[in-house]
FIFI-368785 format. One record per residue (C-alpha): residue number from 1; x, y, z. Coordinates in pm, 1 decimal. Example, Ala and Ser with C-alpha at 12.3 -4.5 7.8 and 13.67 -1.06 7.14 Angstrom:
<sites>
SITE 1 1230.0 -450.0 780.0
SITE 2 1367.0 -106.0 714.0
</sites>
This chain:
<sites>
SITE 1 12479.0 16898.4 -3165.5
SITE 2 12618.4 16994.7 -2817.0
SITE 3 12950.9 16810.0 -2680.1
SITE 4 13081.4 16723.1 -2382.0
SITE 5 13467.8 16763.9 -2360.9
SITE 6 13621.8 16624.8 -2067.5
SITE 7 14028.8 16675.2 -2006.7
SITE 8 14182.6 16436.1 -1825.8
SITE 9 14487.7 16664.4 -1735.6
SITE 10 14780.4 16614.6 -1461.2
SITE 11 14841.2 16914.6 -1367.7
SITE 12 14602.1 17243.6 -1300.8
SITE 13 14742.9 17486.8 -1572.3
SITE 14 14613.0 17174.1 -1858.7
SITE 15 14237.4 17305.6 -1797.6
SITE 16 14365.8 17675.5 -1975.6
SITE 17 14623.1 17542.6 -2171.5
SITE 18 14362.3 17406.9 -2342.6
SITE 19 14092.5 17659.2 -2261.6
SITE 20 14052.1 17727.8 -2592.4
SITE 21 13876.8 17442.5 -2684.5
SITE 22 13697.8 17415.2 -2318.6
SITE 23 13513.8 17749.9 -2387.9
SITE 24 13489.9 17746.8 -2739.7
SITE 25 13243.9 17419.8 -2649.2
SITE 26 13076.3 17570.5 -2393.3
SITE 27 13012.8 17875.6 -2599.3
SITE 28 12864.2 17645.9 -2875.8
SITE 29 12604.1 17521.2 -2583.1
SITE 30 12807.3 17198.5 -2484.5
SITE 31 12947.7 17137.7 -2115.2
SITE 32 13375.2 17112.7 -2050.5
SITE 33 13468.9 16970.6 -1799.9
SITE 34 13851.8 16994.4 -1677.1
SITE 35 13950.9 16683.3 -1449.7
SITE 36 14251.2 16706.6 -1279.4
SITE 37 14440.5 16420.2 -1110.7
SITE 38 14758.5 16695.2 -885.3
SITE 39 14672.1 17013.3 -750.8
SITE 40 14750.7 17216.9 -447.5
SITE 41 14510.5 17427.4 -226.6
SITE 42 14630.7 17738.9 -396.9
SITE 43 14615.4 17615.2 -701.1
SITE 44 14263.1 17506.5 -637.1
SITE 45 14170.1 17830.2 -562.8
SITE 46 14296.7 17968.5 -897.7
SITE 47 14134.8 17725.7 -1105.7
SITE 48 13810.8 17808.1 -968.1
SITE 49 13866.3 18160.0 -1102.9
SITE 50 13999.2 18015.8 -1398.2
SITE 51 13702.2 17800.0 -1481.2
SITE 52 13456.3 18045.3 -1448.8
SITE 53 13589.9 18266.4 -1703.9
SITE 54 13612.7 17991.4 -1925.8
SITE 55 13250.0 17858.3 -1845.2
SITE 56 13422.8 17527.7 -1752.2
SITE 57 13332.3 17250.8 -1444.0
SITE 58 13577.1 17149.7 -1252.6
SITE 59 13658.7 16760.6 -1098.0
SITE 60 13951.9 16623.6 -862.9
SITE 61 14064.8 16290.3 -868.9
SITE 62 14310.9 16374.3 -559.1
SITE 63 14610.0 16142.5 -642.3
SITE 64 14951.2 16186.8 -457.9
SITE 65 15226.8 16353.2 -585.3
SITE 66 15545.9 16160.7 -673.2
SITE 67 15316.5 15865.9 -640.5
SITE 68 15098.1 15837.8 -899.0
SITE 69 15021.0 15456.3 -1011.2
SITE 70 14843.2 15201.3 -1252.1
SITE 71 14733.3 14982.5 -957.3
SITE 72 14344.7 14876.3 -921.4
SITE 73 14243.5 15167.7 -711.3
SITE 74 14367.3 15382.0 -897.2
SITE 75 14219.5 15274.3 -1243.6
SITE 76 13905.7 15221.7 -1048.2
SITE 77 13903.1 15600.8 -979.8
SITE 78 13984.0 15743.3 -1297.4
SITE 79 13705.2 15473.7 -1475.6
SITE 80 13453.7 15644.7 -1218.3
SITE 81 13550.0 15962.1 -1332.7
SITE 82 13477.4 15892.8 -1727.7
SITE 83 13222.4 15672.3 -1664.2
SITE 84 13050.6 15940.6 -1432.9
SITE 85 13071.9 16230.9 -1743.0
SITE 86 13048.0 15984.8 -2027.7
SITE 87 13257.4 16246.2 -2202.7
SITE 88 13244.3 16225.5 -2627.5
SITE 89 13563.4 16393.4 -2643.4
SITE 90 13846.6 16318.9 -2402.1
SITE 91 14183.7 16567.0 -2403.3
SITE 92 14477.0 16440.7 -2253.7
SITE 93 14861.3 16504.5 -2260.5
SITE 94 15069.3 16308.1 -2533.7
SITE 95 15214.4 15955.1 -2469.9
SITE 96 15465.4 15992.5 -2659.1
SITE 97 15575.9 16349.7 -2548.4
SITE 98 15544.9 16276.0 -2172.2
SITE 99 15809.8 15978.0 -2213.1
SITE 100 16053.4 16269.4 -2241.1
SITE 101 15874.4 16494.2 -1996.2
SITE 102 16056.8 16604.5 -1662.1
SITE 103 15811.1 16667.3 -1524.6
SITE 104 15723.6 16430.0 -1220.0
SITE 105 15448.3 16161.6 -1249.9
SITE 106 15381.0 16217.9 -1624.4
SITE 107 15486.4 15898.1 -1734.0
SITE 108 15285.8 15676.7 -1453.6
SITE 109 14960.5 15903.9 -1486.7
SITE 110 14987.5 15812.8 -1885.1
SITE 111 15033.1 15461.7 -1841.9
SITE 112 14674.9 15507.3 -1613.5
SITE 113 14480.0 15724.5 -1849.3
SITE 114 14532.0 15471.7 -2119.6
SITE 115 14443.1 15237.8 -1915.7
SITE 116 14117.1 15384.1 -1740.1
SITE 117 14039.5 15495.9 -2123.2
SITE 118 14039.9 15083.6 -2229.4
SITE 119 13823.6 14999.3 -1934.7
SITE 120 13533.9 15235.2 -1904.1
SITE 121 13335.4 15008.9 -2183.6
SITE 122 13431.6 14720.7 -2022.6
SITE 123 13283.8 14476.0 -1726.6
SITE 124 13551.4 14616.1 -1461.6
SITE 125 13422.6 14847.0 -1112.4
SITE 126 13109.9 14632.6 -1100.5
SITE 127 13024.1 14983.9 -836.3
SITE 128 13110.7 15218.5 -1087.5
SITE 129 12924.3 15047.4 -1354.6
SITE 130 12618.5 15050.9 -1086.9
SITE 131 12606.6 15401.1 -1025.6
SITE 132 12726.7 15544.1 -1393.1
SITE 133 12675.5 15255.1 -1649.1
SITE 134 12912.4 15195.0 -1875.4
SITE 135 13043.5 15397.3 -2184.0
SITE 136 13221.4 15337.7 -2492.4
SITE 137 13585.8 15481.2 -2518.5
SITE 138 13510.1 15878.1 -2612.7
SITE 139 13701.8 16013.4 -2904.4
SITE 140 14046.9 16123.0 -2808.1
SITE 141 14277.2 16454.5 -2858.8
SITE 142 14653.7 16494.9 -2760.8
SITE 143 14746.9 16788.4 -2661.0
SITE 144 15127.6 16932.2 -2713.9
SITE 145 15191.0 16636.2 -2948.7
SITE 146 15471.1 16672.2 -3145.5
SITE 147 15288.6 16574.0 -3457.0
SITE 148 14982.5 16732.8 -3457.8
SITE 149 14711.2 16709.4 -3696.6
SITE 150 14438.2 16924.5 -3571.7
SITE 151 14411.9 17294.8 -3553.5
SITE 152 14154.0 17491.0 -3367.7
SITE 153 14061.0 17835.3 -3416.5
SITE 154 14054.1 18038.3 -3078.9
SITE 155 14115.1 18428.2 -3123.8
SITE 156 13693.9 18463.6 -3061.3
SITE 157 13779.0 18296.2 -2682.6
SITE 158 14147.9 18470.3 -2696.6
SITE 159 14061.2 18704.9 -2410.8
SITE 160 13878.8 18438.6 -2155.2
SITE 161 14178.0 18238.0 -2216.4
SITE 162 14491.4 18515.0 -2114.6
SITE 163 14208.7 18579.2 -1842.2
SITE 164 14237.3 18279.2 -1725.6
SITE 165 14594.8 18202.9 -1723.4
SITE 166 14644.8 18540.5 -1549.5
SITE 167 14459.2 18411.4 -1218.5
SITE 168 14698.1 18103.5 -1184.7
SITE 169 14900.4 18324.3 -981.0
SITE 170 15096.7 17979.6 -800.6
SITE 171 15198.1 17849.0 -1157.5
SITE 172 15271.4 18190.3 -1267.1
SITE 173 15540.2 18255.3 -959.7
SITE 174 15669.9 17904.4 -951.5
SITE 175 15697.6 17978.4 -1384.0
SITE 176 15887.1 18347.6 -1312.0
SITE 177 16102.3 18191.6 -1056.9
SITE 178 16225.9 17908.1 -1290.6
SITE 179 16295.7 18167.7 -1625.7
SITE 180 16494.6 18368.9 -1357.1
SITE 181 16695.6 18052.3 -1320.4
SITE 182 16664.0 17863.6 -1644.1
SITE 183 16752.8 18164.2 -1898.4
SITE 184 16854.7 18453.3 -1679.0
SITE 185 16754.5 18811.3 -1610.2
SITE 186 16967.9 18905.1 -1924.1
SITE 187 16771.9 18688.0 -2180.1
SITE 188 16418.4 18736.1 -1996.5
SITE 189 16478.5 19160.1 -2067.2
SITE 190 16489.0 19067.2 -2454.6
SITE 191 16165.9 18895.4 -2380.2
SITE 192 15957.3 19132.6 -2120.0
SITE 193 16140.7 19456.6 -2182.3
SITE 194 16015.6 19599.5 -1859.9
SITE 195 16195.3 19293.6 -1680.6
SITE 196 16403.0 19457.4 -1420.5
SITE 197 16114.3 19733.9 -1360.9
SITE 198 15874.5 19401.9 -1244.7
SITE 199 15973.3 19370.1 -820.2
SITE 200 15786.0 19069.7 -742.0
SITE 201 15743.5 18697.1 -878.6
SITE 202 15397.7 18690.9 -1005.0
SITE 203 15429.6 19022.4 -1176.2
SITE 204 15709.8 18870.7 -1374.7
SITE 205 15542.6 18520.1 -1444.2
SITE 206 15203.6 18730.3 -1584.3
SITE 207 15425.0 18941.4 -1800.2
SITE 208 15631.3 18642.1 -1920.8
SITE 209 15310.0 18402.7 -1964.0
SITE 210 15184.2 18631.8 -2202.2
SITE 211 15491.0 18685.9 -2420.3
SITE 212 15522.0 18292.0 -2442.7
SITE 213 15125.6 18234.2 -2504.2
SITE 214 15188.7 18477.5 -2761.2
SITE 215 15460.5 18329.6 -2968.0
SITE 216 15316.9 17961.7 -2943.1
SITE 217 14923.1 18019.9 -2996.7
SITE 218 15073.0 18301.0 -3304.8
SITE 219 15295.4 18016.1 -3394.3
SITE 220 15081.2 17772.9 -3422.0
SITE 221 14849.2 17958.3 -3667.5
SITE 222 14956.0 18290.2 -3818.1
SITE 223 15333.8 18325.6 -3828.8
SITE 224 15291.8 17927.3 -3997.7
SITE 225 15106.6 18050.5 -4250.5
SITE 226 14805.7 17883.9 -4097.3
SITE 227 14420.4 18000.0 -4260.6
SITE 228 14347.2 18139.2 -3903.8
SITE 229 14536.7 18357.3 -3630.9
SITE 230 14545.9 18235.0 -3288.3
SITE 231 14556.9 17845.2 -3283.8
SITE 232 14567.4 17572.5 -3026.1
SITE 233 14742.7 17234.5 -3204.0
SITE 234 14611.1 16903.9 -3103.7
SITE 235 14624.3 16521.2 -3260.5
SITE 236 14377.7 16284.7 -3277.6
SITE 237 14410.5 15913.0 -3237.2
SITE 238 14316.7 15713.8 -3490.0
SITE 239 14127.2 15754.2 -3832.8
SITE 240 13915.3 16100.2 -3929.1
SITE 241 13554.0 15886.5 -4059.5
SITE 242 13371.9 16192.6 -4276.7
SITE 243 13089.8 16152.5 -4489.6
SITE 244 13258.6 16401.9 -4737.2
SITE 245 13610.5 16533.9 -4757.2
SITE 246 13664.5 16854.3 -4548.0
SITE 247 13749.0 17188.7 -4691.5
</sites>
């Protein structure tokens, strides 16, 4: 039976960090969509490429940066969005990971998504609920948790993926700039050899993206003794319900 996979992400890069999953569904004849709540103009303009290697739809929610928060409107919005996709599996960042997160807004925009996620089956956005209906809370998937339970084969979508991340050329300059300045050209040589032979940002974020996607997607599956290759982790909330126990 065809799925429809919606991630609720915060940031642009989410929609191929889990792109795995996103094309593996659409492969499979279901529909991915990647909803994204902060994103720049350049950004957008990479995740278009993005998407359409991995076969995925792509949805703004426009909030602010540095001032993302769990007031009306803004659960209003993100209940519009569900409501309008009625989504049976929802992907979003970890609640408990994000606590500890430096990233900006991570902690507000969780606060919201759980919050939007409680209300979409309820009698709240009497517009919303006009337009879209309502729908019941989708099954949920956290991704980067630190105790994952869920692995998901992706080496036959391996390509589309380091496809896609290659074409997020803002994220990948802003990501070179910051291993220049986080670990230093000396460590960043033991990890792209041709380091100092790379003259310009982006070329060093590509080669450095694919090192790291590498090690963690290897990581994740082969090199932990895993029963398949290239895996992307997730964890579910609440209960597996089976009919049978899974081999």
């Amino acid at each position: 039976m065809s799925k429809t996979i919606m991630l609720l992400g915060v940031y642009g890069m989410e929609s191929v960090e889990c792109g795995g999953v996103l094309a593996k569904n659409v492969k499979q004849g279901g529909k991915s969509i990647a909803s994204i709540m902060l994103t720049g103009e350049r950004m957008r303009e990479n995740l278009k490429k993005s998407s359409e290697i991995l076969g995925i739809e792509m949805s703004y929610t426009n909030f602010e940066s540095f001032n993302v928060n769990c007031d009306l409107e803004s659960k209003k919005k993100l209940v519009r969005e569900i409501r309008k996709y009625k989504p049976d599996i929802i992907i979003t960042q970890d609640p408990h990971g994000c606590i500890h997160d430096f990233d900006p807004d991570r902690r507000m925009a969780m606060i919201l998504i759980l919050e939007a996620l409680s209300l979409c089956g309820r009698d709240f956005d009497e517009e919303s609920i006009a337009e879209f209906g309502k729908c019941k809370i989708p099954t949920v998937y956290y991704m980067f948790a630190h105790d994952n339970d869920t692995v998901v084969d992706i080496a036959d979508v391996w390509e589309e993926k380091n496809q896609a991340m290659q074409v997020l050329e803002s994220q990948l300059e802003f990501s070179a700039k910051h291993y220049e300045t986080y670990y230093g050209d000396e460590t960043m040589r033991k990890i792209v050899p041709n380091w100092d032979e790379l003259d310009n940002y982006l070329d060093k974020g590509k080669a450095a993206q694919k090192q790291f996607d590498y090690a963690l997607y290897l990581s994740n599956g082969a090199s932990h003794h895993g029963k398949i290759a290239f895996a992307e982790m997730y964890k579910k909330e609440g209960k597996y319900y089976v009919d049978n126990l899974m081999v």
